[in-house]
N, C-alpha and C positions, 0 to 999 in steps of 0.2 A: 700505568697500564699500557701493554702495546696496541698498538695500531690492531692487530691482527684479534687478539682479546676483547678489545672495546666491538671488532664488527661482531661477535658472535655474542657477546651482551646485548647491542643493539637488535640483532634478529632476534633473541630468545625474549628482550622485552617486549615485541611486537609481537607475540603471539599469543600472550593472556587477554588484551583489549578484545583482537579478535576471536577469541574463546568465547567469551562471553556476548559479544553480538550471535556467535552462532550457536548458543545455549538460549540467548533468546529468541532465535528464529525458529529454533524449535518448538520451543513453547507456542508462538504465533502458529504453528502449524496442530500444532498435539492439541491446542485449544478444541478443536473441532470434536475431539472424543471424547471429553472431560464431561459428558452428563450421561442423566442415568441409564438412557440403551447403549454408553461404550462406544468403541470405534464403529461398530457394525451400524448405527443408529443415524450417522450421517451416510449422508449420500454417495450410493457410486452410481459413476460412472461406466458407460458400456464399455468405452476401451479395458479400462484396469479390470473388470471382470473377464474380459477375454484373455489378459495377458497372466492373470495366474490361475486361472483355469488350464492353460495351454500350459504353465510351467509345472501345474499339480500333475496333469496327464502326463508329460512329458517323463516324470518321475517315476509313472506307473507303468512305462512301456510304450504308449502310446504317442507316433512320432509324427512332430508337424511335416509338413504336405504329402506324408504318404498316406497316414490315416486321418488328418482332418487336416482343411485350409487355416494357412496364417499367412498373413499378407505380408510379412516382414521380415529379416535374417534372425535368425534363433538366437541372438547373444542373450536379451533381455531373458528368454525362459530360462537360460543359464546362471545370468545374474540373480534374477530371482528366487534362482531355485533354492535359498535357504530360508524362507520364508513358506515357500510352494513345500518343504520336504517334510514340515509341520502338519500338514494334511496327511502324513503317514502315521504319526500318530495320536491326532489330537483331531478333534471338527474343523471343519474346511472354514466354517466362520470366523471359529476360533484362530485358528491358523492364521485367515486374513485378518485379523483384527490385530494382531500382531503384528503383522507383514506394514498394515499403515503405520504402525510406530516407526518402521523399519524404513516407510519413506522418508516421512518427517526428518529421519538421521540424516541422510543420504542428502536432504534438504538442506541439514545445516553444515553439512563437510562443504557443498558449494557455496554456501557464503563465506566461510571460511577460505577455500580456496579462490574466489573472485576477490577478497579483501587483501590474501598475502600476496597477491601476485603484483595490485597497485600498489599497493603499500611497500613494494621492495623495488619497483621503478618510479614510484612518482612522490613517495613517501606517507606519513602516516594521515595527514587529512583524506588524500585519494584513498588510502584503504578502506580508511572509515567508512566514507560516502561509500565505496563501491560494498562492502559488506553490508550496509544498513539498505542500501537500494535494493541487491541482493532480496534482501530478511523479508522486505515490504512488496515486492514483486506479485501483484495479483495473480494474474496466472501463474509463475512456479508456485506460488504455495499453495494455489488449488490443487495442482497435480502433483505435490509432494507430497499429498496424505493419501498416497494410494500409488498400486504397483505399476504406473502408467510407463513408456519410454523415455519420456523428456526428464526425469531427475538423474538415470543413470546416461546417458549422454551428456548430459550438463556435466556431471560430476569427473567423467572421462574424457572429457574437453579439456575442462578447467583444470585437470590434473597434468593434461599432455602440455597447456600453455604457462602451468607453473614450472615444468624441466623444459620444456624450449627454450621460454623466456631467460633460463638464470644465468646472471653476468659471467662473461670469464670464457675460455674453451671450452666448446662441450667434452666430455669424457666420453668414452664408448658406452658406458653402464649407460650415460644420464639420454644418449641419443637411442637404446636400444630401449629404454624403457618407456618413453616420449614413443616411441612406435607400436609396441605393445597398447599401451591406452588408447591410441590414437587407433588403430584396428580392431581394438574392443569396441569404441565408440561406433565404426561404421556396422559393425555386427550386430550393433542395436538398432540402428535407424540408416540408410543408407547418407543421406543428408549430412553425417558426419561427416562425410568425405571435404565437406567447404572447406573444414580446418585445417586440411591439410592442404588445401589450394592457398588459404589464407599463410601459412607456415609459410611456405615457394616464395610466395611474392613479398613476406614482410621481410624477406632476408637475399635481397640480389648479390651477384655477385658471383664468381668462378669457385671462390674455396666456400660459400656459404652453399652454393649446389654439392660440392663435393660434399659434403658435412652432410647435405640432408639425405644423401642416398641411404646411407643405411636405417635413418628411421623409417621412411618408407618402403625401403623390404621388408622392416620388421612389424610394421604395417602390414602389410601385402601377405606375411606370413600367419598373423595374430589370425588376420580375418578367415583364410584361408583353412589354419587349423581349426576355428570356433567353427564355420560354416558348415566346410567340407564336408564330413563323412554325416551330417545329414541330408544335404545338397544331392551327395552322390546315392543316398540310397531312394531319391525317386526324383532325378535330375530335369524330367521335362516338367513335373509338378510346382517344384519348386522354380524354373522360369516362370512357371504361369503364375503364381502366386504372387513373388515377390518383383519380379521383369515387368511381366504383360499386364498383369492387373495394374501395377499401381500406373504405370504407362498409357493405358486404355480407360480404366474406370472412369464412368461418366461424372461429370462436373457433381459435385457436394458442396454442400455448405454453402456459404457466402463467396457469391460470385461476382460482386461488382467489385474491380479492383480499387476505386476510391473508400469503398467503405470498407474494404480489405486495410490500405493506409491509416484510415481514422482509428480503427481498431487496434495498430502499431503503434500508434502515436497517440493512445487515446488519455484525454485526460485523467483517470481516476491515477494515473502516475504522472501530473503535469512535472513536479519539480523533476522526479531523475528523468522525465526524459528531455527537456531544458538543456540540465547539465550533458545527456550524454551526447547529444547535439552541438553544446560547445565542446566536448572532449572529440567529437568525430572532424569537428572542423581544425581542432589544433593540431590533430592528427595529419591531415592533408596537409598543415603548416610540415609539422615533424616530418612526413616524406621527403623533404628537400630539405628542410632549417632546421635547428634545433640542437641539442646534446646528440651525439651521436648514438651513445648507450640508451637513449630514451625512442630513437628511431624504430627499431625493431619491433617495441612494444605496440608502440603507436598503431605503427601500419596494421600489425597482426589482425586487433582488437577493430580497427576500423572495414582492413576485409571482411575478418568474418560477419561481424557485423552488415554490411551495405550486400553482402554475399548471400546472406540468410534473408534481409527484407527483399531479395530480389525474388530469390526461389520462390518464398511466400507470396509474392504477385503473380507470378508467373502460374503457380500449379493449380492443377484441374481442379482439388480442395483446399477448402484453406477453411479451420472453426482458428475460434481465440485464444483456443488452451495451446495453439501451436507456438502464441508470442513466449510461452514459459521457454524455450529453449532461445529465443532472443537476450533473455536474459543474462545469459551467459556472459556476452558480450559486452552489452547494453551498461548492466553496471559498472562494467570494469570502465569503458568509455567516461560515463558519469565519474565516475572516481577524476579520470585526469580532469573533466572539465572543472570538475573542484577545485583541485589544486591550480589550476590557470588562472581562474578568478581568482581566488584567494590571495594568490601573488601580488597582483593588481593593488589588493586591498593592502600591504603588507605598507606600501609606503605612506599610508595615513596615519601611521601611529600601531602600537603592540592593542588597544585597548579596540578600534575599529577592526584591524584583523582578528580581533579573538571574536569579536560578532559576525565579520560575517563569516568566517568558520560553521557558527553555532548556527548561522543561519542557512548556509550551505548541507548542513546535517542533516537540518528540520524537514528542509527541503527535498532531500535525498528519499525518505522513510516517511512521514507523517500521511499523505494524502493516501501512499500507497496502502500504509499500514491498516488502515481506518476500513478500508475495504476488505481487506482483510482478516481482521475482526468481524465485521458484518458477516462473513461469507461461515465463519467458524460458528455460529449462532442457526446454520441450517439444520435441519433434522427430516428424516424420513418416515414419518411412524407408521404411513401404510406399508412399507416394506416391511420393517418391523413385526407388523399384526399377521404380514402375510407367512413372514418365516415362521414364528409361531404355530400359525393352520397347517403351514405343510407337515411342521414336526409331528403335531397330535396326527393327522389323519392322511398322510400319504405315508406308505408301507416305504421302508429304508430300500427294499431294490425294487422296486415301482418305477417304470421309466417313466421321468420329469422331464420334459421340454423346457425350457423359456428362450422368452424371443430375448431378453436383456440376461445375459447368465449371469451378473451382478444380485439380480433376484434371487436366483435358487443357490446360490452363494451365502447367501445373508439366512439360509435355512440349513448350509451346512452339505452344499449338496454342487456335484460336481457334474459335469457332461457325464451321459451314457452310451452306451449300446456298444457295437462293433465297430459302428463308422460314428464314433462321435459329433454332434455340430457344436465345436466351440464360438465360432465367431456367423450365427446365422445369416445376418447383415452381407456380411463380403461371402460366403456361399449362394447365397441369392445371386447375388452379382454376379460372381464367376459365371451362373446356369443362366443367366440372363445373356452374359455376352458368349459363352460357347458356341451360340450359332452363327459367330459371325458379326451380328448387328452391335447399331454405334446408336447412345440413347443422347437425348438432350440434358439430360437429368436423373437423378437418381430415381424419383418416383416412375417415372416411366422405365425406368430398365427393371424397378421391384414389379409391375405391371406386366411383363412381357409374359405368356407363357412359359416359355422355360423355366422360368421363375416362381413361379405359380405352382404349375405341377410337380415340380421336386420338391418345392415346401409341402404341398397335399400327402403325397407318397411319406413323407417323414412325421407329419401332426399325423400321420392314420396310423403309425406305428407305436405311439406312446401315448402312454394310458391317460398321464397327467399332463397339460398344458398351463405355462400361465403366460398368458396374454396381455394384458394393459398396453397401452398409449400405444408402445411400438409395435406389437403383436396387430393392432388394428390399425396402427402404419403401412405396413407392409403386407397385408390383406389387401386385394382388391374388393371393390363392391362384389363381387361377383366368386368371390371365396370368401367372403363372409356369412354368407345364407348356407355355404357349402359347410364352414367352420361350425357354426352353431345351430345345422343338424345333426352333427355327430358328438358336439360336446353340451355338457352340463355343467352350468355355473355354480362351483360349490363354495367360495369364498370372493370377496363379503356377500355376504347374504344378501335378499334385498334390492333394492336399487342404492345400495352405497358405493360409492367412487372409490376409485385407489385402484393399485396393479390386482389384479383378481387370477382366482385360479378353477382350472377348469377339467370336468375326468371326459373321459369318453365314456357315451352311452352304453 
């Protein structure tokens, strides 16, 4: 067999092992739907309720920041839009109850792509580990079962660092198509852009700059076409949206930056993150020493990496589901720190190295994995009971409010009216900071008047409200008594708990 024969046996047998880690990460993910209220039965979240709501409108006509706030560049409603285009002819539930399948997928292409990419510089233990840490990854696979940002960024990352990375000359196709994803990526989340700082810096050098210019136009291009022509039909909107809000908006979530770290580094993934920690330090080794072919990878993986935990210290919010786009990284890291140990072990004998392999595995996926099970085991049934109530007894064009539009989602039912509110939350905000003022916090800027009164002027316009948790979050004391003179509590009945819904008197 020739030399050139044997390498392309070698790649194709390295692609069924990782088949099947990302057949089973699926599973770990699609676990979460497998009882009897279906995909709609577990829980969502606010974000994935706004992001295909915004991609189902988006289909209808209806364009983000001229006719409703989105706080972020349109790629995602794009990308999603064939899951979102199932709302044209099937229930909006339904539609998204599909649509989670459709993360879960999306979920397992990136373990697959985090596996080939180690697995073809550091060989097949690094793959392993890096696809199994991948699979087991608490936060990506919470937010792989639902239309959130973070699995189509992940996915458009890890595609752009498997044509960076591959040995040899680049060709124009493979550096123009490494551009494309890599500008898809920023068109989802702006944050994308690290990778292409990471890209610059893991590859110095006079002809390795020449090389990278034209991925970066084609970069600069991708984004420009996806963005553009909705950017431009209501250009100061969208600064404000996507520029000044995320720029301005007051502090959210977890604000102390140490417990911002613990939650990076948190144990329920002790072992990968162990290993990805020695892969990030061998990597600083690789900056200066090492194989040379193995240089590039190194560095890439360890910017982006150290690139993305900085951002997350640094930014005015930070929740946990953000660490799922660390992931990215974070695996592929673990993968090399596997392989370096490993080595290590090699000279004790074939029968020591084949353990701590096994044990390197264990380590990579077990802790993670086990949470992730726990987490597939969640259920929402007052959501459930509520979409039910709205089906029987609110009229199909009866304008429905909800403060969490995951709720009226789960009943089949999409934003209304002329000026839609898809994302109520970050319209608050917006009316909060319009006049100027800078809050300490979130709660105080949902407090402000402007905030206040624009929310009033929109619940006095539609007939059906439902409220729960965040609905009387975002209420002040003092638009509560206002709320429930004008509304009537028609579901649950009672004094029973759960998201409730409510009509106008």
């Amino acid at each position: 067999m020739s030399p050139a024969s044997s390498r392309i046996t070698t790649r194709g047998s390295a692609l069924w092992p990782l088949l099947i880690v990302a057949l089973g990460a699926w599973v770990l993910r699609a676990l979460a739907f497998f009882h009897r209220s279906g995909p709609m039965g577990y829980p969502m979240d606010y974000d994935e309720g706004v992001y295909f709501s915004a991609a189902s409108l988006l289909l209808r006509g209806d364009l983000p920041y001229r006719d409703f706030i989105f706080v972020h560049p349109p790629g995602a409603l794009l990308l999603w839009a064939p899951g979102a285009a199932l709302t044209l002819g099937l229930d909006a539930a339904t539609a998204y109850g599909i649509s989670r399948y459709l993360a879960a997928t999306v979920g397992a292409l990136c373990v697959f792509l985090a596996g080939r990419v180690a697995w073809r510089t550091w060989g097949p233990l690094a793959g392993f580990v890096a696809a199994l840490a991948y699979a087991s990854y608490p936060e990506a696979a919470l937010v792989e079962r639902g239309t959130f940002l973070e699995p189509l960024l992940n996915v458009l990352c890890l595609g752009f660092a498997n044509l960076w990375l591959l040995p040899g000359h680049p060709s124009r196709a493979r550096r123009i198509g490494a551009g494309v994803l890599l500008g898809l990526a920023i068109s989802v989340k702006i944050p994308g852009g690290l990778w292409l700082v990471a890209a610059l810096l893991a590859r110095p050098g006079k002809e390795s700059w020449r090389h990278a210019l034209l991925p970066v136009l084609a970069a600069v291009g991708t984004f420009t076409v996806v963005v553009g022509p909705l950017a431009a039909l209501a250009p100061s909107e969208f600064l404000r949206d996507v520029i000044t809000f995320q720029a301005l908006r007051p502090p959210d979530g977890e604000l102390d930056r140490w417990l911002r770290l613990r939650e990076i580094f948190h144990e329920r993934r002790l072992g990968e993150v162990l290993l990805a920690l020695v892969g990030l330090g061998t990597a600083c080794v690789h900056a200066f020493r090492g194989a040379p072919e193995h240089r590039p990878a190194a560095r890439f993986f360890a910017c982006a990496f150290v690139l993305s935990v900085a951002l997350f210290l640094a930014s005015r919010t930070y929740w946990n589901q953000y660490n799922a786009h660390l992931a990215a990284s974070e695996a592929v890291l673990a993968g090399l720190g596997a392989s370096v140990l490993h080595a290590f072990s090699v000279r004790w004998g074939r029968v020591t190295s084949r353990a701590v392999a096994a044990l390197l595995l264990a380590a990579a996926c077990l802790p993670g994995a086990r949470h992730v099970i726990e987490s597939s085991r969640l259920q929402a049934p007052d959501v459930v009971a509520l979409a039910k109530s709205i089906r029987s007894d609110v009229p199909p064009k009866a304008c429905l409010f909800s403060f969490e539009p995951g709720w009226a989602l789960a009943a089949g039912r999409l934003p209304m009216g002329a000026t839609p509110i898809v994302d109520g939350y970050a319209t608050m905000l917006q009316d909060a900071m319009s006049a100027g003022d800078r809050f300490e916090n979130t709660t105080e800027a949902l407090s402000a008047p402007e905030a206040q009164q624009a929310l009033r002027v929109m619940l006095d316009s539609c007939r059906f409200v439902v409220l729960g948790w965040r609905g009387e979050w975002q209420l002040t004391p003092e638009s509560r008594p206002w709320f429930k003179q004008r509304f009537i509590r028609r579901f649950p009945t009672g004094d029973a708990g759960g998201v409730d819904l409510w009509e106008h008197r």
